[in-house]
C-alpha positions in Angstrom: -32.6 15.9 -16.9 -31.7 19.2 -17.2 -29.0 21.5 -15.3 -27.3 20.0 -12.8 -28.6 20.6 -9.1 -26.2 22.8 -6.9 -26.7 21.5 -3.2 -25.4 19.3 -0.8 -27.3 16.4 0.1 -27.9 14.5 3.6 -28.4 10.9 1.9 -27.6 7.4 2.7 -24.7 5.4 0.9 -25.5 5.4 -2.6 -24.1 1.6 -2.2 -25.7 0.1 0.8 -28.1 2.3 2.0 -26.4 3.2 5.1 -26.8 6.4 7.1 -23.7 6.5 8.5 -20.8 8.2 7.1 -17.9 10.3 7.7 -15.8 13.1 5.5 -13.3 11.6 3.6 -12.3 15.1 1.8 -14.1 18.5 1.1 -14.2 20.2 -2.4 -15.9 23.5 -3.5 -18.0 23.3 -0.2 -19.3 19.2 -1.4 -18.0 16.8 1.6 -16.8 13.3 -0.2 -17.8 10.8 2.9 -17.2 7.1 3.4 -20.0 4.3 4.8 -19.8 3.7 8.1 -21.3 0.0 6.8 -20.0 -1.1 3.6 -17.2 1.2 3.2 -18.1 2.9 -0.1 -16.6 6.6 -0.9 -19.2 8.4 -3.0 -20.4 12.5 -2.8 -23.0 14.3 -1.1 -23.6 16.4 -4.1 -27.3 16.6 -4.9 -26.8 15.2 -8.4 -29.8 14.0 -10.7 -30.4 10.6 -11.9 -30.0 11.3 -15.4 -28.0 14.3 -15.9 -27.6 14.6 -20.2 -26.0 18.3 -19.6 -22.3 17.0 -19.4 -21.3 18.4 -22.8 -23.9 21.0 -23.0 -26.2 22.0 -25.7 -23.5 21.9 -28.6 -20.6 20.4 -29.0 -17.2 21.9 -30.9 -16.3 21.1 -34.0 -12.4 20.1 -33.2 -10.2 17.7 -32.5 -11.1 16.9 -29.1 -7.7 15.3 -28.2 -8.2 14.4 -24.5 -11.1 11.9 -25.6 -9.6 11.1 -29.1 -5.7 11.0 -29.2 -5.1 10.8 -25.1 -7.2 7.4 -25.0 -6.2 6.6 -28.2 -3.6 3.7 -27.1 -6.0 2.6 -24.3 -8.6 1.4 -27.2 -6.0 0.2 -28.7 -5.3 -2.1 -26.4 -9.1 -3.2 -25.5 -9.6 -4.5 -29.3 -6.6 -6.2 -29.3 -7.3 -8.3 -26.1 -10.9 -8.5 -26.7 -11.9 -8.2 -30.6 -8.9 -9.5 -32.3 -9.6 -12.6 -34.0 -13.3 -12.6 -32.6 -16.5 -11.4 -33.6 -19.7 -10.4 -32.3 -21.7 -7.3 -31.1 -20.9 -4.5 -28.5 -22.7 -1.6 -27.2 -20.5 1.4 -25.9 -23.1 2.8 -23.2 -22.3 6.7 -22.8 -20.8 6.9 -25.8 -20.3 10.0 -25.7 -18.5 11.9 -28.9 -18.2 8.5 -30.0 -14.0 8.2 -30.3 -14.4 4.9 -28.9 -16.8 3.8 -31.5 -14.9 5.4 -34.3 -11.9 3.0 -33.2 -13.3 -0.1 -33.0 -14.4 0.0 -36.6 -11.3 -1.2 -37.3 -11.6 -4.5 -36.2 -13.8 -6.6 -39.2 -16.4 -9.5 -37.8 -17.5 -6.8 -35.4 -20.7 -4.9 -35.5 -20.7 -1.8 -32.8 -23.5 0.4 -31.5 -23.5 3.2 -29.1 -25.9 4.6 -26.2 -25.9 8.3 -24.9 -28.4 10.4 -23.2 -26.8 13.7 -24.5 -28.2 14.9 -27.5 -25.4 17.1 -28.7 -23.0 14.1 -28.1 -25.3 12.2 -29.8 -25.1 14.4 -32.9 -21.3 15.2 -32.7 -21.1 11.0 -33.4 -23.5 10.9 -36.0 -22.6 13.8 -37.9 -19.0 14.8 -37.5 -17.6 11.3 -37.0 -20.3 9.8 -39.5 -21.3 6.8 -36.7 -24.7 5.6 -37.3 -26.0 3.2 -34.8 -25.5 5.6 -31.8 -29.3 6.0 -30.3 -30.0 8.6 -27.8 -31.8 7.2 -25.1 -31.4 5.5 -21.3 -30.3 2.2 -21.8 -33.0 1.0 -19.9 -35.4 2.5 -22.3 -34.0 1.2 -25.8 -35.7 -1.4 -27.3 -32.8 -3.6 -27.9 -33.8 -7.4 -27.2 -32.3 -9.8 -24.4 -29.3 -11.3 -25.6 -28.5 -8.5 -27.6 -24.6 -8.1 -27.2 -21.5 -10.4 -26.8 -19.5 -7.0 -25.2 -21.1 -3.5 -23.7 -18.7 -1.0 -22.4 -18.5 1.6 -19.8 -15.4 4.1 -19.6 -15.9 6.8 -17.6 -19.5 5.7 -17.1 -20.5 4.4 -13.9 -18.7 6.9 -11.7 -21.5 9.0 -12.8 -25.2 7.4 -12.2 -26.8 8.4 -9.3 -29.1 4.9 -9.0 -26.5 2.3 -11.1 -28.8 -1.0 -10.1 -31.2 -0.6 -12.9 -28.6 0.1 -15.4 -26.6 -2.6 -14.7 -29.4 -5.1 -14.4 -30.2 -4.0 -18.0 -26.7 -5.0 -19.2 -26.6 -8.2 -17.4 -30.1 -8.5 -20.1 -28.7 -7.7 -23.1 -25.8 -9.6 -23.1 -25.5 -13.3 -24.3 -24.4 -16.0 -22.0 -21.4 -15.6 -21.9 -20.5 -11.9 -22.5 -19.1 -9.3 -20.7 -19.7 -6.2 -19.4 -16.0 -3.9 -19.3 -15.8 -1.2 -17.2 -13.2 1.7 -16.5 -13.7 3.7 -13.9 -11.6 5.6 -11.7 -10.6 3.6 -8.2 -10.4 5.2 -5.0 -7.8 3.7 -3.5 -5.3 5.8 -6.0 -7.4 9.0 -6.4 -8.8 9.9 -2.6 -4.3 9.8 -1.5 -3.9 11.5 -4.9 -6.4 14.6 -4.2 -5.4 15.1 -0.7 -1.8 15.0 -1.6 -2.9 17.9 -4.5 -5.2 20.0 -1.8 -1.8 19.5 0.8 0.6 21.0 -1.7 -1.5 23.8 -4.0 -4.4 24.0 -1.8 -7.8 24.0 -3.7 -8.0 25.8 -7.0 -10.0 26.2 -10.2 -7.3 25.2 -12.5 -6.3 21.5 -10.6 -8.4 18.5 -10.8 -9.5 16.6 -7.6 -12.2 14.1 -7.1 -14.7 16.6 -9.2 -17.4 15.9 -6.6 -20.0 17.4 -9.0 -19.8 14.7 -11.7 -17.9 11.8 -10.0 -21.7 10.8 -7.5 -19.3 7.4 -6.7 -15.9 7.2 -6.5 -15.6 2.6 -6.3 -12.5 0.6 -4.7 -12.2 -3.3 -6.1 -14.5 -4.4 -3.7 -17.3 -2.0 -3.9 -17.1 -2.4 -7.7 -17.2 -6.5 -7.2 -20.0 -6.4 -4.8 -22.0 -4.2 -7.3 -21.7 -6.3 -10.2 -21.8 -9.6 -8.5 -25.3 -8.1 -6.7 -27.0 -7.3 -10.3 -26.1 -11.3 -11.7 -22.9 -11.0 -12.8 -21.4 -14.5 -12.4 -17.1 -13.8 -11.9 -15.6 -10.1 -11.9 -12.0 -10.0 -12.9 -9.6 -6.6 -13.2 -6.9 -6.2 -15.9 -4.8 -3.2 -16.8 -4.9 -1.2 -19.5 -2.5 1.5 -21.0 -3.9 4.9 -18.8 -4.8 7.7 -20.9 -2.0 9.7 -21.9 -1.4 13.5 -21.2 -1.9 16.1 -23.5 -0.8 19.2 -21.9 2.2 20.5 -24.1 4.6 20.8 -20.9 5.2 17.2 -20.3 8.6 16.3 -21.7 10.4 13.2 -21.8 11.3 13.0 -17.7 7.3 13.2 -17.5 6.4 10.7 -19.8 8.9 8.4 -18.1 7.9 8.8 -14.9 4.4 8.1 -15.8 5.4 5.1 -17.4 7.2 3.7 -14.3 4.4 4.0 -12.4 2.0 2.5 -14.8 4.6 -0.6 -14.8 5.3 -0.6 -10.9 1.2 -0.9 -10.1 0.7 -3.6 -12.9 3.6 -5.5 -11.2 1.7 -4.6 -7.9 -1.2 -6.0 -8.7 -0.1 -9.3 -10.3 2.4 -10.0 -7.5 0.0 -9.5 -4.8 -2.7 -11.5 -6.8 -5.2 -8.8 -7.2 -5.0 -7.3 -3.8 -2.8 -4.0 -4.4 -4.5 -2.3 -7.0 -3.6 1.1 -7.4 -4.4 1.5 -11.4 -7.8 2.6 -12.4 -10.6 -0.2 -12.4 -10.5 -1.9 -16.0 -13.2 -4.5 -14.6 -14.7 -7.4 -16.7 -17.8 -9.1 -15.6 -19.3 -12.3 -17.1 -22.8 -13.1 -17.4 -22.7 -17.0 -16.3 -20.0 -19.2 -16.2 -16.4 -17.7 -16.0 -13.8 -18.1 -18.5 -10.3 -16.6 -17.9 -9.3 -17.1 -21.5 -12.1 -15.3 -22.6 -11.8 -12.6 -20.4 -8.5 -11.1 -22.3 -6.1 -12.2 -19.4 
């Protein structure tokens, strides 16, 4: 807990283990290396465990529209592959402000609860989007029985625990037979090309967004995510794609817009042609807890 730590660390693979590693790409003085062993990309920054200072000790009152209106279509999209016509219980863990939550209230036959070490994130949800079952906690410290939840949720999540064993052990718990745990998190193999194309062109500066080797303590491919999962009891891991979160910079104009789309459209088409193998969306990952069931699984 606490602020953030500010050195570079000599550690093994946050994956594996493994000591061995080279430099994949350097940002504000933090090297982002690759296992020698296992092949995981993840940073040497000294970051803590359980870091709740990501949206400091108060949080605006305002419209927020990278985390409400930008991922406003993705949510979307999740309920209506995997609430529609269902119901059940799901846990968003790191809720954050709680825009996800605030969505999925929509969809009737669903009851939805929220988990989020922050304390001011905690209280923007509770207060200024009036969501009540948001508890601020660890995960692996709530009281929540086994067998809890049919869904619990991750976006933007995972990328960011230090140690993410434990916490994903504790979601293989609380879900029912059955259930799944959905991830999104950002994949390597399109944002380590993307960065070093950025650093080629503009160099490094303030105002451009790389791997952000500060916050993003693993940066996973579709194996590395599969092998994690699969290692903490999860029975099948499938991916799926998902609108991507939409800009909201003011600049973009139609061309923009179109060419984002294309892309969006050309990697889907990647993926399903290739069976799986060229992925080059972000992860949208869905593991099962026992047997697998690709019906179920919003495919």
């Amino acid at each position: 807990m606490g602020a953030h730590a500010s050195r570079q660390a000599e550690v093994g693979c946050l994956l594996c283990g493994g000591w061995r590693h080279r430099p994949v790409f350097e940002e504000g003085g933090i090297d982002i290396v690759q296992c020698c062993e296992c092949h995981h990309v993840f940073s040497s920054f000294a970051g803590e465990a359980h870091y709740d200072g990501f949206w400091g000790d108060d949080v605006a009152d305002s419209e927020h529209p990278y985390w409400s209106k930008a991922r406003a279509r993705m949510y979307c999209e999740f309920g209506c592959r995997f609430l529609t016509g269902r119901s059940g219980r799901l846990l968003d863990m790191g809720c954050g402000l709680g825009f996800f939550l605030k969505g999925m209230a929509r969809y009737e036959g669903w009851e939805s609860y929220g988990c989020e070490i922050s304390p001011a994130a905690v209280r923007h949800a509770r207060e200024r989007l009036g969501i009540g079952n948001v508890m601020c906690t660890r995960l692996e410290d709530a009281k929540w029985p086994e067998g809890s939840f049919d869904i619990i949720t991750m976006w933007d999540v995972i990328d960011h625990i230090l140690a993410p064993d434990p916490l994903l052990r504790r979601c293989h718990a609380l879900l029912k037979e059955g259930g799944i745990c959905f991830i999104r998190t950002p994949n390597v193999s399109m944002h380590l090309p993307r960065a070093k194309l950025k650093k080629l062109v503009w160099g490094m500066r303030r105002d451009v967004a790389y791997l952000q080797a500060r916050d993003h303590l693993h940066h996973y491919s579709t194996s590395s995510i599969r092998r994690l999962l699969e290692r903490n009891g999860f029975a099948e891991v499938a991916f799926v794609h998902l609108r991507p979160v939409e800009s909201v910079n003011r600049m973009d104009n139609a061309v923009v817009r179109g060419v984002r789309e294309v892309w969006f459209q050309t990697v889907r088409a990647l993926a399903v042609l290739s069976g799986g193998r060229l992925n080059y969306d972000n992860l949208f990952v869905v593991a099962r807890k026992g047997a697998f069931d690709a019906s179920r699984a919003g495919r």
